[in-house]
N, C-alpha and C positions, 0 to 999 in steps of 0.2 A: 435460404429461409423458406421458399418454395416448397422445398422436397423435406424438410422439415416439419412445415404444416401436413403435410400430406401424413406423412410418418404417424406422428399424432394423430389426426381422424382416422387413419386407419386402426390406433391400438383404442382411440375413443370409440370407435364402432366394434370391433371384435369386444369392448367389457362392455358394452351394451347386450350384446349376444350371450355375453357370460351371465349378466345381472337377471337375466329373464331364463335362467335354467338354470335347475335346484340340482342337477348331475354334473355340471359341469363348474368349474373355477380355476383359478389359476395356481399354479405350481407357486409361485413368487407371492406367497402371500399377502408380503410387505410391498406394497405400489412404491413405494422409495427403490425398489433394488430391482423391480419387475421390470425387463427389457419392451420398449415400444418398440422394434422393428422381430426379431426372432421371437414371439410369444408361446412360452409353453403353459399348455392346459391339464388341467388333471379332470376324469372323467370317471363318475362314485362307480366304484365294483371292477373298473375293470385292470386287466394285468396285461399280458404283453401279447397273447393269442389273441383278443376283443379287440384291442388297438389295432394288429392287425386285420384283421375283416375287415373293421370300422374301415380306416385307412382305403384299404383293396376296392370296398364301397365305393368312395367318393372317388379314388381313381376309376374306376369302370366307366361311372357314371360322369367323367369327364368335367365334375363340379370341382376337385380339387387333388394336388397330386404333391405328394412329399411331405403329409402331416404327420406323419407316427411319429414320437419322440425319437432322441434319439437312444441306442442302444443301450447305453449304459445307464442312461438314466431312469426313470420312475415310470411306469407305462403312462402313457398321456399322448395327448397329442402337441404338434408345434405350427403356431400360424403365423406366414411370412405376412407382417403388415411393413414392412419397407417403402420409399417412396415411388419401388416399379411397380405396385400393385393401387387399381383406383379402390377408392372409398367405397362404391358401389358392389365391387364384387366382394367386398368384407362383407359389407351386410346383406350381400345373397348368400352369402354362409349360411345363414345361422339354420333357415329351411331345410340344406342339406343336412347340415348335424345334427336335427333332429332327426331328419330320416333313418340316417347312416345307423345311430346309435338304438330308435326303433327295431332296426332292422336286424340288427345284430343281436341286440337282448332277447327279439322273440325267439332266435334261435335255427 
């Protein structure tokens, strides 16, 4: 029940981070079908070269590693909210993905 709860705040804190960014949402747009531990994001304009840099970004900078969707899927990104990851570092997400995605649209 533990790692459960956890599970949940973490997918409660990543759609927090979603709900306060007008570029970002989720792939699943139906919350009945939308996975809380593997969450995939979609992210407005971008395709699968954006996602990468985005992605490259946040791994450089050591804030997050293994976000890019996966290949066959819809360019977006994916965030592990499972119950190895704390509450805490979901919601210091959200500062980098503003960066990241900043960072990439200026070009």
């Amino acid at each position: 029940k533990g790692l459960q709860a956890r599970s949940d705040a973490n997918a409660a804190a990543l759609n927090t981070i979603v709900a306060e960014r007008d570029w970002l949402g989720h792939l699943a747009a139906d919350e009945a079908t939308r996975s809380k531990t593997s969450v995939c994001l979609t992210v407005e304009g971008a395709d699968a070269d954006f996602i990468k840099k985005f992605a490259a970004l946040l791994e450089k900078a050591e804030a997050a590693y293994d976000v890019a969707g996966y290949r066959d899927a819809p360019a977006g990104l994916r965030i592990w909210c499972g119950a190895t990851v704390e509450t805490a570092d979901i919601e210091a997400l959200g500062p980098w993905l503003d960066w990241a995605y900043a960072t990439v649209k200026a070009g």
